[in-house]
C-alpha positions as CSV (number, residue, x, y, z in Angstrom):
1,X,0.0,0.0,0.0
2,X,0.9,3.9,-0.6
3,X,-0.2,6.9,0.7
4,X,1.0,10.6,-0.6
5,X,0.2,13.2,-1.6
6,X,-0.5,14.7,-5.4
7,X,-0.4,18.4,-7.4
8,X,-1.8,18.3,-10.5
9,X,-2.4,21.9,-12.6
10,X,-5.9,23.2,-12.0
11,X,-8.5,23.8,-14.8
12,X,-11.6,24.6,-12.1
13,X,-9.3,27.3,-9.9
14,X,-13.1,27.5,-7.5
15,X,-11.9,23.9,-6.2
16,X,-9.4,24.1,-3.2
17,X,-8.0,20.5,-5.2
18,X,-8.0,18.9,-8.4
19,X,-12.1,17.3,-7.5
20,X,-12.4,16.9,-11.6
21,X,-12.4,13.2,-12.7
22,X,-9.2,11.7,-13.1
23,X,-9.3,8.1,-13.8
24,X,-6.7,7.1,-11.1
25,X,-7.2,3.4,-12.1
26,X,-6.0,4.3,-15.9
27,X,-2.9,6.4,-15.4
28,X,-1.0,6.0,-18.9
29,X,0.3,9.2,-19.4
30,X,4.3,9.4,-17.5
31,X,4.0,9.4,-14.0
32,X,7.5,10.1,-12.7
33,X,10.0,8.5,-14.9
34,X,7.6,6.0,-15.9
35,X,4.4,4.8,-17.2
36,X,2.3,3.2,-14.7
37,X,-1.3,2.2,-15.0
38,X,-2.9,2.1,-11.7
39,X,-5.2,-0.8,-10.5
40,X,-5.4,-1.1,-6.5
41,X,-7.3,0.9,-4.8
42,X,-8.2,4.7,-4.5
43,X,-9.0,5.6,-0.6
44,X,-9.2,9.1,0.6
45,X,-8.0,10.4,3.5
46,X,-10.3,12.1,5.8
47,X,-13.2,14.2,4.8
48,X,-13.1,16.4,7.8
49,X,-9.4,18.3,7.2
50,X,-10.5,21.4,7.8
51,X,-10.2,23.2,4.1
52,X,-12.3,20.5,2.5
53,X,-14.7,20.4,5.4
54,X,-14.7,24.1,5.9
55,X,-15.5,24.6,2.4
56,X,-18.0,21.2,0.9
57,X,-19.1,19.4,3.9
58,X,-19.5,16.0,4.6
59,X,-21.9,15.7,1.6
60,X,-20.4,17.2,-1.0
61,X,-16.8,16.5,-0.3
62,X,-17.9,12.4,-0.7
63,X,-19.5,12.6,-3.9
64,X,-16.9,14.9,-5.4
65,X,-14.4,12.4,-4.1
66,X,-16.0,9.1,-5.7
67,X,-16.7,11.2,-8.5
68,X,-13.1,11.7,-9.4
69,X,-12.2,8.6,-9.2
70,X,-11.6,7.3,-5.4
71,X,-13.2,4.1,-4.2
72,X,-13.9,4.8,-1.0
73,X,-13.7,7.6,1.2
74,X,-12.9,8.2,4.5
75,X,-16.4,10.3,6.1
76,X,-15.0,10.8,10.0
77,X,-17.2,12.8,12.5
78,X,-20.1,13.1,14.0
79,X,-23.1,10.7,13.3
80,X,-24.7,13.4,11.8
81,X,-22.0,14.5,8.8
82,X,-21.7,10.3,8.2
83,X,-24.9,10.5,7.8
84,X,-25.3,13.4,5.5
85,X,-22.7,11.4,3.7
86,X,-24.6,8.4,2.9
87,X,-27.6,10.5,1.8
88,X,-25.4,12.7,-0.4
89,X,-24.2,9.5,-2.0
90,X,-27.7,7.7,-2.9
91,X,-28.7,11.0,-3.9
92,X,-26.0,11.4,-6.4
93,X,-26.3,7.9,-7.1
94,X,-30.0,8.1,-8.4
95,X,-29.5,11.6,-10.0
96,X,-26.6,9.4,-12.1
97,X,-24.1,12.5,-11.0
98,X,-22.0,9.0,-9.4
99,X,-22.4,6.1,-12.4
100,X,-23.8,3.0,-11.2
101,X,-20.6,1.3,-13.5
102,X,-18.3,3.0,-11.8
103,X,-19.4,2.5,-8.2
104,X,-19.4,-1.3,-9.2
105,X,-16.2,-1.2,-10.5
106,X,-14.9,0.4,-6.9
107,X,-16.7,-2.2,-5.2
108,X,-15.1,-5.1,-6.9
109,X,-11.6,-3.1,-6.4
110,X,-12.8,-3.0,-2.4
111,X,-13.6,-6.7,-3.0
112,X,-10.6,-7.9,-4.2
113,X,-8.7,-6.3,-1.7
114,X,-10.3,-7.8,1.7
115,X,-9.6,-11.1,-0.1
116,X,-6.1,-11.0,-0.6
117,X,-6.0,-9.0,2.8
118,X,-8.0,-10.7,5.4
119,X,-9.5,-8.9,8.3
120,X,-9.8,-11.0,11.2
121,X,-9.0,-11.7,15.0
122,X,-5.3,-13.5,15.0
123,X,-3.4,-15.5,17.5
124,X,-1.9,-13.2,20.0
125,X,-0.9,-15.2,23.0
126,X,-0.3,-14.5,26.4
127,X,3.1,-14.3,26.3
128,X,3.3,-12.5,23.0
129,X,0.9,-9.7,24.5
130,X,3.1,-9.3,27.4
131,X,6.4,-9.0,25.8
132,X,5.1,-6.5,23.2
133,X,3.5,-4.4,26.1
134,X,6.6,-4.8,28.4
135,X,8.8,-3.4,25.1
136,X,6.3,-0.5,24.6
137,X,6.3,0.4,28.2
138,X,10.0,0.5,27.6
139,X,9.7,2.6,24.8
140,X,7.6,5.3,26.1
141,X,9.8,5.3,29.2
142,X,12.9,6.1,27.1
143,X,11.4,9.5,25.7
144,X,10.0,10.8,28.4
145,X,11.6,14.4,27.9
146,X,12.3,17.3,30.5
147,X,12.0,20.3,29.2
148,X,13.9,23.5,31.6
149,X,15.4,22.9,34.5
150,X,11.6,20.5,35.7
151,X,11.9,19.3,39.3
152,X,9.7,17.1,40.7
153,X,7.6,17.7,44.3
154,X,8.7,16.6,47.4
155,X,7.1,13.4,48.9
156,X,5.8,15.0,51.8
157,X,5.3,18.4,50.0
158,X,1.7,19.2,49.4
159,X,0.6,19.2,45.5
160,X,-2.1,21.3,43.9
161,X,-3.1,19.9,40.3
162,X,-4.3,22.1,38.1
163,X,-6.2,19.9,35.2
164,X,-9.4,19.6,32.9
165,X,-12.3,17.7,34.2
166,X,-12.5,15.7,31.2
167,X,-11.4,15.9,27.3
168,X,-14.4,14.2,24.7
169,X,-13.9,13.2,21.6
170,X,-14.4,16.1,18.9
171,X,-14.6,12.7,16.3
172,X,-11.3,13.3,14.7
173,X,-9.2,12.6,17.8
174,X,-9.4,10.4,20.4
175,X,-10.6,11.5,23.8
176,X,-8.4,12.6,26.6
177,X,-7.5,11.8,29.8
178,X,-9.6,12.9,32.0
179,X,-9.4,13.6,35.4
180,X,-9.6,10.8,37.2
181,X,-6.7,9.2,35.3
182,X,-4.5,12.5,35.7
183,X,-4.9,11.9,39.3
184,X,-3.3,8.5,40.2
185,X,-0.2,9.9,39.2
186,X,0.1,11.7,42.2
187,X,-0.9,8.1,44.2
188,X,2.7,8.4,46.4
189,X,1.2,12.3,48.3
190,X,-0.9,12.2,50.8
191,X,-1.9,15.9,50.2
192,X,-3.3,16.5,47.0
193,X,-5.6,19.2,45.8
194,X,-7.2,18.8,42.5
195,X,-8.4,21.8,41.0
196,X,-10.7,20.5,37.7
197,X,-11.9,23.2,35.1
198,X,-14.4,22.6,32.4
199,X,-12.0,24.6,29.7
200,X,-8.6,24.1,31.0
201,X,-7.6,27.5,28.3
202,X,-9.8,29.9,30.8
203,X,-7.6,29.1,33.7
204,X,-7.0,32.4,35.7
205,X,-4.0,32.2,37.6
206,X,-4.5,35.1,39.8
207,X,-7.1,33.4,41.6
208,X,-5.0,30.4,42.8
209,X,-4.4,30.3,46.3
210,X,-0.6,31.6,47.6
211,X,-0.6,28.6,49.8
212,X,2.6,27.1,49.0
213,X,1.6,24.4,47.9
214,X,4.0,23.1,44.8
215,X,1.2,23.4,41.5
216,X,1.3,21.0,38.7
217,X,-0.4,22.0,35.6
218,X,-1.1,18.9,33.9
219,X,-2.2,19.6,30.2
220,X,-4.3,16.5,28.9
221,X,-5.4,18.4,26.1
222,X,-4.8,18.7,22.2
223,X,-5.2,22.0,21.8
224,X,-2.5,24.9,22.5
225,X,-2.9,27.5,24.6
226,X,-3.7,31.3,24.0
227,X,-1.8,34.5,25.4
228,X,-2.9,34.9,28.6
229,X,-1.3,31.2,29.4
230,X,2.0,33.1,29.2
231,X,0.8,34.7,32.9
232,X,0.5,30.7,34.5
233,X,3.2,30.1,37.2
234,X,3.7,26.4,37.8
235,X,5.9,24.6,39.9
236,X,5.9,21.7,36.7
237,X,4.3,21.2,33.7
238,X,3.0,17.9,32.3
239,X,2.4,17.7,28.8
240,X,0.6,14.8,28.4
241,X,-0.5,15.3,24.8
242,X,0.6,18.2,22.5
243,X,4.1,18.9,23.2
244,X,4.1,22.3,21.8
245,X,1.8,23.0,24.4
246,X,5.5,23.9,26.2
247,X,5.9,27.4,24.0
248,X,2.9,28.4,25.8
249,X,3.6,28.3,29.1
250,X,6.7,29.5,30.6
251,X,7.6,26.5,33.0
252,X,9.3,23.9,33.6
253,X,8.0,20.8,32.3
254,X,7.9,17.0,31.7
255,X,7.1,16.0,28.3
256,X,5.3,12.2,27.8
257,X,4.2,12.5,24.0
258,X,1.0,10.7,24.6
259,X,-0.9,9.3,27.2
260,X,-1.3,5.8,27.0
261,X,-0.9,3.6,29.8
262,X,2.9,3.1,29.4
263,X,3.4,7.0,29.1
264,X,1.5,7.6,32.3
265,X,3.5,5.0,33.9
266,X,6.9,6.3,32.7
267,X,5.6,9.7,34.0
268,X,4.7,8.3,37.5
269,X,7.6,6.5,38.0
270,X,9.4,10.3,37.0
271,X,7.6,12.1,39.7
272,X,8.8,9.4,42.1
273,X,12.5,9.6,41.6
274,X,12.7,8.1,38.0
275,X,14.9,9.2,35.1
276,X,13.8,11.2,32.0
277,X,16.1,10.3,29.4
278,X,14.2,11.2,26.0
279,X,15.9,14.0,23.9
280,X,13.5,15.5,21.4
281,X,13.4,15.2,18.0
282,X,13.7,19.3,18.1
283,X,15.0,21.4,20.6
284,X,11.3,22.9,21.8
285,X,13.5,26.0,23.1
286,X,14.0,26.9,20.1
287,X,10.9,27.2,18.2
């Protein structure tokens, strides 16, 4: 299989991309160096990338899809935009703007595939399980990155944690953490405080308590943060999912690069003494 990424010269310059049909399955014109003629199959990538979304929809970016040629497209979101997919598609379909031919033609293409490529529960063993996951929790311990000069709290010292009460799926990305698994990391204080917002971004740090306590801002969101998180003064940052998410806030901090269960084990075992010996790909400092 391939994936990438084409230009062709426009002729409709009101499309954002070359939506005209382009018989992907009959390339004979020089492709490269070469002469290729095409006959796997044609699946999009996802319909809800925010220029096509923005600009056709659900709807209209799946028939003009099929209609240049793909096989199958990729309609993520919400129940509603699938949907309005499907019913953009049988409506195309009996208008004949999508050829029954064609549509047959992708099917048997789809067909073909999911023979020669099976889908299907495999063996996976106990033992096979455990030494993949053992290798992965490995893995995510070795890149756990800290950014700045990030210290860790005492083990008597008492913690604040300042995180969002929980992060839903917006249908493109997974859902976050929420906070009930950003507290466990914290299992080895007795005196915890966990502040929880609804909308971590409209955090107002002047309204924190000057209590002492060490404060952990522990981001288990996607999205970055605005100006006004240049003004936020904690003790340690955890960047549990975006790490550019440390250009916007002016702290130490302790970079995981995700948040499954062996990067928030590999984070845990940081705040209790462990080692952070990832180096990122880029030096975050510097961007």
């Amino acid at each position: 299989s391939a994936q990438g990424h084409f230009t062709f010269k426009l002729d409709r310059p009101q499309h954002l991309g070359q939506v005209r049909r382009i018989h992907p399955h009959g390339l004979g014109q020089p492709f490269g160096n070469a002469n290729r003629h095409y006959e796997g199959v044609v699946i999009t990538d996802s319909l809800v990338m925010k220029a096509i979304h923005d600009r056709y929809g659900h709807h209209r970016a799946a028939v003009l899809a099929l209609s240049a040629g793909a096989d199958m497209v990729m309609a993520l979101g919400s129940p509603t935009d699938e949907l309005a997919a499907l019913d953009a598609m049988a409506a195309a379909l009996a208008s004949g703007e999508l050829p029954m031919a064609d549509l047959l033609l992708a099917r048997d293409r789809l067909d073909r595939l999911a023979l020669q490529f099976p889908a299907g529960a495999g063996s996976y063993e106990t033992p096979v399980r455990q030494a993949d996951d053992a290798l992965m929790h490995a893995a995510w311990a070795r890149g756990l990155c800290a950014h700045g000069a990030a210290v860790r709290p005492g083990p008597t010292e008492p913690i604040r944690v300042i995180t969002q009460s929980s992060v839903p799926t917006d249908h493109v990305s997974e859902a976050g953490l929420d906070a009930s698994q950003v507290l466990p990391l914290f299992a080895a204080w007795k005196d915890v405080e966990l502040v929880q917002l609804d909308d971590l971004s409209t955090l107002d740090w002047n309204r924190l308590p000057a209590d002492g306590r060490f404060t952990v801002l522990a981001s288990n969101t996607r999205t970055r943060y605005g100006e006004e998180a240049r003004q936020w003064q904690p003790d340690l940052h955890l960047v549990l999912w975006n790490p550019f998410q440390v250009l916007d806030v002016n702290a130490p901090a302790l970079v995981s690069w995700g948040y499954a269960t062996g990067a928030l084990a590999a984070v845990r075992h940081w705040l209790e003494g462990g080692e952070a010996p990832g180096r990122a790909p880029v030096d975050l400092r510097s961007l």
